[in-house]
C-alpha positions as CSV (number, residue, x, y, z in Angstrom):
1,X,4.6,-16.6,-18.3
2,X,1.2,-16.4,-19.4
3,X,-2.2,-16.8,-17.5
4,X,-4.9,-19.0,-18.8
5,X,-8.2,-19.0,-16.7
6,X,-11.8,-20.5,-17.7
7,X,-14.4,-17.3,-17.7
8,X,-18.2,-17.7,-16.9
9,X,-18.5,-16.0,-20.4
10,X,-16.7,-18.6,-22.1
11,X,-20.2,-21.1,-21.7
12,X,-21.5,-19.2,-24.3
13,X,-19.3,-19.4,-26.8
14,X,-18.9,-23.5,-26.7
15,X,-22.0,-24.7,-26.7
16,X,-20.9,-27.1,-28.9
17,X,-20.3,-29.3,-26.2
18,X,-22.6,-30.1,-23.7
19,X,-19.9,-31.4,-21.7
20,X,-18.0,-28.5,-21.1
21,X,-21.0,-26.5,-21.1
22,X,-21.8,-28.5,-17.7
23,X,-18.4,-28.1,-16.6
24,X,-18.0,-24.5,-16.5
25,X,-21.9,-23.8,-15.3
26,X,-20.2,-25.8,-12.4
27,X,-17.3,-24.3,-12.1
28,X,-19.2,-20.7,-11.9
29,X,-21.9,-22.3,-9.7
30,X,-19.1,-23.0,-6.8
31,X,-16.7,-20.5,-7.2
32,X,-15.4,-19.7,-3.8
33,X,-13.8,-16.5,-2.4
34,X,-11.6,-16.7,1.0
35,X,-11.0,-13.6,2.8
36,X,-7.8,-14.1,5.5
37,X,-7.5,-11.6,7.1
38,X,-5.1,-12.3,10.6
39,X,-6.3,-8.3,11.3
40,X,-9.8,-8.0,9.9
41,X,-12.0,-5.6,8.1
42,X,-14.5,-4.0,9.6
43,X,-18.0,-5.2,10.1
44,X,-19.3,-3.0,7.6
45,X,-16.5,-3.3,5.0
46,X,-17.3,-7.5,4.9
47,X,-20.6,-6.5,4.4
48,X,-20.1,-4.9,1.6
49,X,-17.6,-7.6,0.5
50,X,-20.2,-10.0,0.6
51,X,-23.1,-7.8,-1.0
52,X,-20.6,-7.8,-4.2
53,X,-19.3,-11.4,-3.8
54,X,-22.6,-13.2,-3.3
55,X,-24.5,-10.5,-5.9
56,X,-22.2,-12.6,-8.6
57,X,-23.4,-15.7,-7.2
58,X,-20.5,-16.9,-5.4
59,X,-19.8,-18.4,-2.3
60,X,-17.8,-16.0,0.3
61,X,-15.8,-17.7,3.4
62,X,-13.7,-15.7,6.2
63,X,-10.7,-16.9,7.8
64,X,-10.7,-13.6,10.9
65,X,-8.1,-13.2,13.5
66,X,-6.7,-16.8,12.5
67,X,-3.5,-17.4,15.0
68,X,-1.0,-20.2,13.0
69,X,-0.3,-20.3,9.4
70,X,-2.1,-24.0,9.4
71,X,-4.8,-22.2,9.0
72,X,-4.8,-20.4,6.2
73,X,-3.0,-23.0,4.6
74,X,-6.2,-25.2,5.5
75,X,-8.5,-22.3,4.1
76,X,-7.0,-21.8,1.2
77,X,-7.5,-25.6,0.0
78,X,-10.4,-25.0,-1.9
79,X,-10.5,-21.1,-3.1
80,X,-10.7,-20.0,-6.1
81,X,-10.0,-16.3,-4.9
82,X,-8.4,-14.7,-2.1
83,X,-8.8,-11.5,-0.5
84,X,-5.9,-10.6,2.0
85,X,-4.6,-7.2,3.5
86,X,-1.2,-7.6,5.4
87,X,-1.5,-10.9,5.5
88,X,1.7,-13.3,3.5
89,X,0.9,-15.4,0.4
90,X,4.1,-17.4,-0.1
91,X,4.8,-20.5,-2.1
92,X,3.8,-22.3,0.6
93,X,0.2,-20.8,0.7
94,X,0.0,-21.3,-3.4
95,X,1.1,-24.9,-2.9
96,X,-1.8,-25.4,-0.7
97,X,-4.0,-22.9,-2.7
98,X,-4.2,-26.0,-5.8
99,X,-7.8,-24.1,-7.0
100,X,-6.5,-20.4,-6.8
101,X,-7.3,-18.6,-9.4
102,X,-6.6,-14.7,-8.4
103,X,-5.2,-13.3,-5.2
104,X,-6.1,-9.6,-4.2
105,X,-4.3,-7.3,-1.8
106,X,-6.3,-4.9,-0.6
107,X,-4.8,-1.9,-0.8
108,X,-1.6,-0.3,-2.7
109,X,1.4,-2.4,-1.5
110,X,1.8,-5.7,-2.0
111,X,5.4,-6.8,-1.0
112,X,3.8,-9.2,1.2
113,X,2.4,-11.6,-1.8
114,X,5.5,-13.8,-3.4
115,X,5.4,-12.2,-6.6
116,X,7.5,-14.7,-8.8
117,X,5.7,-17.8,-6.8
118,X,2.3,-16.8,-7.8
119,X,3.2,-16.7,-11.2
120,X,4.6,-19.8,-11.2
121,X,1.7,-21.1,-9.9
122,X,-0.5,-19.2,-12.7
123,X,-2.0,-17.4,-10.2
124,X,-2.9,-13.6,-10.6
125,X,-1.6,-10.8,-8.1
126,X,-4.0,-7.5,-7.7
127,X,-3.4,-4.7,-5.4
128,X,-6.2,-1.8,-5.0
129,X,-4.3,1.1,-6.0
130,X,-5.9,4.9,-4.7
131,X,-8.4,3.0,-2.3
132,X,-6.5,4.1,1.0
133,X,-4.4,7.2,-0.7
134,X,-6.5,9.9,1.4
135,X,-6.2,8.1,4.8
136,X,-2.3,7.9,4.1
137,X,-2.1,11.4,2.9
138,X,-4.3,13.0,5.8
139,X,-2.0,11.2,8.1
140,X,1.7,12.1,6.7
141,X,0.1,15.8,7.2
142,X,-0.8,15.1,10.3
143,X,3.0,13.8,11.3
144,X,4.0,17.0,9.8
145,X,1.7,18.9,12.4
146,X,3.2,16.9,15.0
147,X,7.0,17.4,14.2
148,X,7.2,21.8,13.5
149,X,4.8,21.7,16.8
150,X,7.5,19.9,18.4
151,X,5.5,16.9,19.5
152,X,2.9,18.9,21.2
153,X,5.4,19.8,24.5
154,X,4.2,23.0,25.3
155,X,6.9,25.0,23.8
156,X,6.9,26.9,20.5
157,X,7.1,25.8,17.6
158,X,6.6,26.9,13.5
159,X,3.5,26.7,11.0
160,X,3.4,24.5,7.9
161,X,2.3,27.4,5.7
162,X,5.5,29.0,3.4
163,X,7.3,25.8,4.1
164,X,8.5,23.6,1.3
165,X,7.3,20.5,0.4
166,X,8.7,17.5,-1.1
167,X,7.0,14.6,-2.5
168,X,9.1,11.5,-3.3
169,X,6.9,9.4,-5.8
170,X,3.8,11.5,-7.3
171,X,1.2,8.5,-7.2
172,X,-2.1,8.0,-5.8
173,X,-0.6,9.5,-2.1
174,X,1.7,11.7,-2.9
175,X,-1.2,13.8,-5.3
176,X,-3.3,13.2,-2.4
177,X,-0.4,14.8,-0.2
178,X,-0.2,18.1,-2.6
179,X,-4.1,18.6,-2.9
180,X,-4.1,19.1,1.0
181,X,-0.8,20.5,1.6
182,X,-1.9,23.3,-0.8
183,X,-4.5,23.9,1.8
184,X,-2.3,24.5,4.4
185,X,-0.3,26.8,1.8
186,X,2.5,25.1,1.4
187,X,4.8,25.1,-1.3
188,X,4.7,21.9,-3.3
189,X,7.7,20.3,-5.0
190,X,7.8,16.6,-6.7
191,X,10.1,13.6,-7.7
192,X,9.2,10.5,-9.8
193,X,11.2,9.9,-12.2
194,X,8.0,7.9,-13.7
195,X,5.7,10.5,-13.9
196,X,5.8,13.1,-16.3
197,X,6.0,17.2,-15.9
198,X,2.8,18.0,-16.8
199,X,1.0,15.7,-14.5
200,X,3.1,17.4,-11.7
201,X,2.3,20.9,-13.2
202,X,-1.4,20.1,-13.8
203,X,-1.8,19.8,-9.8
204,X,0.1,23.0,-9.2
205,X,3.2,21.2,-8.2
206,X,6.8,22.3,-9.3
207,X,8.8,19.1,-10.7
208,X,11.8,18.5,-10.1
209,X,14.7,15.6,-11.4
210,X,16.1,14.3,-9.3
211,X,15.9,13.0,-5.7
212,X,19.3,15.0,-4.6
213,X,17.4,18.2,-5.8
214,X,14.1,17.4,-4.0
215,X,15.5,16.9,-0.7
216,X,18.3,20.0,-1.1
217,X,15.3,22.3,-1.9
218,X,12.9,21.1,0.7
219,X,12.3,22.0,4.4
220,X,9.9,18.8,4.6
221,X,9.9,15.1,2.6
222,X,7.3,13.4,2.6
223,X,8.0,9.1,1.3
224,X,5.8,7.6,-1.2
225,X,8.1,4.9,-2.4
226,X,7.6,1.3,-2.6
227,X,10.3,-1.0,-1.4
228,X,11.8,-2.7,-4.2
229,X,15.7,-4.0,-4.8
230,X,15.8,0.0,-6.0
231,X,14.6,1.7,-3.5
232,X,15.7,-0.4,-0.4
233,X,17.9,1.7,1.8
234,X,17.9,4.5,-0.9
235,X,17.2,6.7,2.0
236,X,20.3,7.4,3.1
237,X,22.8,9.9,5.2
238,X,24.3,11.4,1.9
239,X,20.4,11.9,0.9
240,X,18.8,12.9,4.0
241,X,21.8,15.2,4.8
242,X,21.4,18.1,1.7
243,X,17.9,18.8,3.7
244,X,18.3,22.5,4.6
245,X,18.1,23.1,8.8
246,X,15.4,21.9,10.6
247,X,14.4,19.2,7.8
248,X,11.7,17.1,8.6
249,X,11.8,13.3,6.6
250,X,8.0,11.9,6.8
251,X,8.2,8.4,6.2
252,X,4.8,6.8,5.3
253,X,5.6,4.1,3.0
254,X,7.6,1.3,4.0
255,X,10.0,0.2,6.3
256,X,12.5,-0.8,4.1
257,X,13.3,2.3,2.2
258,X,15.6,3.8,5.1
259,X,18.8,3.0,5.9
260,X,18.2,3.2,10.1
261,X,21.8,3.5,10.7
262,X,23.0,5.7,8.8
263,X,19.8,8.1,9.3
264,X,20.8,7.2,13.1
265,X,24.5,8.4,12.3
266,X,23.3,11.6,10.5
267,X,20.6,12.8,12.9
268,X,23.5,12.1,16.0
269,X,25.5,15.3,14.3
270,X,22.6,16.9,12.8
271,X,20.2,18.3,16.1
272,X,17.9,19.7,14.1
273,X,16.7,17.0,11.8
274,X,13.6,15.3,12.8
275,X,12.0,11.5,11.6
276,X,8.4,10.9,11.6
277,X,6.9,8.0,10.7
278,X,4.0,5.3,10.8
279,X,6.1,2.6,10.2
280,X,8.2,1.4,13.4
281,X,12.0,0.8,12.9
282,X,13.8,-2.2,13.4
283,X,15.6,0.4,15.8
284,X,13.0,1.9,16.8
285,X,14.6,2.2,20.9
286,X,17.4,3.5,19.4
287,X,15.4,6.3,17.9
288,X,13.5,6.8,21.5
289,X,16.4,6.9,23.1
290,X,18.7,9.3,20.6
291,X,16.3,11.8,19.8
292,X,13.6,12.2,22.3
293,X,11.9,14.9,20.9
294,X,12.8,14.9,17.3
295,X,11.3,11.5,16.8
296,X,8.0,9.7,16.8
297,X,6.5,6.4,15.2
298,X,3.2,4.6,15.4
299,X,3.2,1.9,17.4
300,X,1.9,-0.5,14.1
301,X,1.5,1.2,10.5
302,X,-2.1,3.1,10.6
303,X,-1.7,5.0,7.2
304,X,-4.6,2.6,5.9
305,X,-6.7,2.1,9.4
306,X,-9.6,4.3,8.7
307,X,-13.0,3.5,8.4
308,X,-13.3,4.7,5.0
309,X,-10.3,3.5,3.7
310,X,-10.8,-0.3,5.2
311,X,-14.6,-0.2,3.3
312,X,-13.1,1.4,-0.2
313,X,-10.1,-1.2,-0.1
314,X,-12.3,-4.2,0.4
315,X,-15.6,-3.7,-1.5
316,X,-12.7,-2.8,-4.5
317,X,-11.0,-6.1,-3.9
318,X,-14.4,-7.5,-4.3
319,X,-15.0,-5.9,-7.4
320,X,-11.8,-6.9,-8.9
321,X,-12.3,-10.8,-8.3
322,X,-15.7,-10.3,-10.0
323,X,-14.7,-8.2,-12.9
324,X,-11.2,-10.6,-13.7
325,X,-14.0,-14.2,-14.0
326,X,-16.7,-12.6,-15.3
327,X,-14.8,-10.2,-18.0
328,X,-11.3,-11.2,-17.4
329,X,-10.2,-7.9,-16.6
330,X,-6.4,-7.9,-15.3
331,X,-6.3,-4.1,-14.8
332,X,-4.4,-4.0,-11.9
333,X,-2.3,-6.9,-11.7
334,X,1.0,-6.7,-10.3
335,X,3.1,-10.0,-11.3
336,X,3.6,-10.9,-14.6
């Protein structure tokens, strides 16, 4: 399907008509951009949002800690843009949304906008790719620390530096990932089946081809995979299990990706496997109760809740809604 949206440039070239000269000076005059956000940015990361929003000349509302889906649906009435972060745009938000022009998620994943439904609604999906990869990388090292320190008990443990590491998906995190695990002087290893050798080789990382060879050579895996029909419990036993002993899986993508009870079944006969992650299984007291010691999760998903990363995210959002009316610039849409 295809998109068809009015751009403030588009008064310029037909001004043949005064009519629909007036009509889009209008349209560009009271274009409105709603930021729901049920968890919100920070003070200084709306500011921003507003500096770039109102700069264009448009008008910027908030919907903030709203409590019942009424809400949004309310707030969305009149927007022409939305700004969200983990917040869900279904088909009942479009239906609502009748002036909705562009919907941005800030931040890489976006499995929380109803893809197909916003294209039927001829509405355009954004994410903000690389605006939060540092926080997330920084963090999936710092689960690493936790784990070969054994949770920080007291008792002995090993040093990241001669280990292996494996990078599943060689995106925006996962290079972030290398560049610092290379500081620690680790030894970097990648899979994506999307991203060619050279890219891998051009950050000093050694490719490999498949995902059964990544996690066999590997003492550590680190997750970088979006949840899609693919990749959905991809993370299995018969994967998980080729890690040599004392494998470490570092889960800092999504939930959705791991098949709980089989990773469950495998870590039961495996004792020295160990599961970090920042995003809290469905069986999460399961975990806590199995492998006290081997296993630790976040109580919400932080990879994303820094400062810097909250501001970059945002202010980019911003940016994006600007550049798509003004310039129609679809750079980093995600639906079709």
């Amino acid at each position: 399907m295809g998109f068809s949206f009015i751009l403030p440039t588009d008064r310029h070239r037909r001004t043949t008509s005064t009519g629909k000269t007036i009509q889009l000076t209008t349209l560009l005059e009271t274009m409105k951009v709603l930021v729901a956000t049920e968890k919100p940015f920070a003070k200084v990361a709306v500011d921003g949002i507003r500096e770039v929003i109102e700069g264009a000349g448009y008008e910027l509302a908030l919907l903030e800690k709203y409590t019942d889906k009424q809400q949004l649906l309310d707030a969305v009435a009149d927007a022409n843009a939305l700004i969200i972060r983990s917040d869900i745009v279904d088909a009942a938000v479009l239906d609502a949304a009748k002036q909705l022009k562009i919907v941005v998620r800030a931040g890489a994943g976006y499995d929380n906008i109803d893809l197909e439904a916003a294209t039927a609604h001829n509405v355009v999906a954004m994410n903000t790719p690389g605006q939060n990869s540092n926080a997330v990388a920084e963090l999936a090292l710092g689960l690493m620390v936790y784990a070969v320190r054994n949770l920080y008990n007291g008792t002995s443990g090993t040093e990241l530096k001669g280990k292996k590491l494996g990078i599943h998906a060689f995106g925006n995190v996962g290079r972030n990932v290398a560049r610092i695990a290379q500081g620690f002087g680790m030894d970097v290893y990648a899979y994506d089946a999307y991203c060619p050798d050279e890219a891998m080789k051009a950050a000093n990382v050694t490719p490999v081809h498949s995902a059964e060879e990544l996690y066999k050579t590997c003492d550590i895996v680190s997750l970088h995979i979006p949840a899609t029909d693919e990749t959905k419990n991809s993370i299995n036993r018969a994967l998980v299990g080729l890690m040599p002993k004392g494998g470490i899986l570092v889960n800092t993508a999504r939930k959705e990706v791991i098949n709980e009870d089989e990773l469950i079944a495998l870590m039961q006969e495996r004792s020295d496997l160990k599961y970090m992650t920042d995003i809290m299984p469905a069986s999460d007291s399961k975990f806590k109760t199995l492998f006290e010691g081997r296993y630790f999760a976040t109580p919400k998903k932080m990879g994303a809740q820094t400062a810097e990363a909250n501001i970059n995210a945002g202010i980019a959002a911003a940016k994006q809604i600007v550049d798509f009316f003004q310039n129609g610039v679809t750079k980093f849409q995600v639906n079709k």
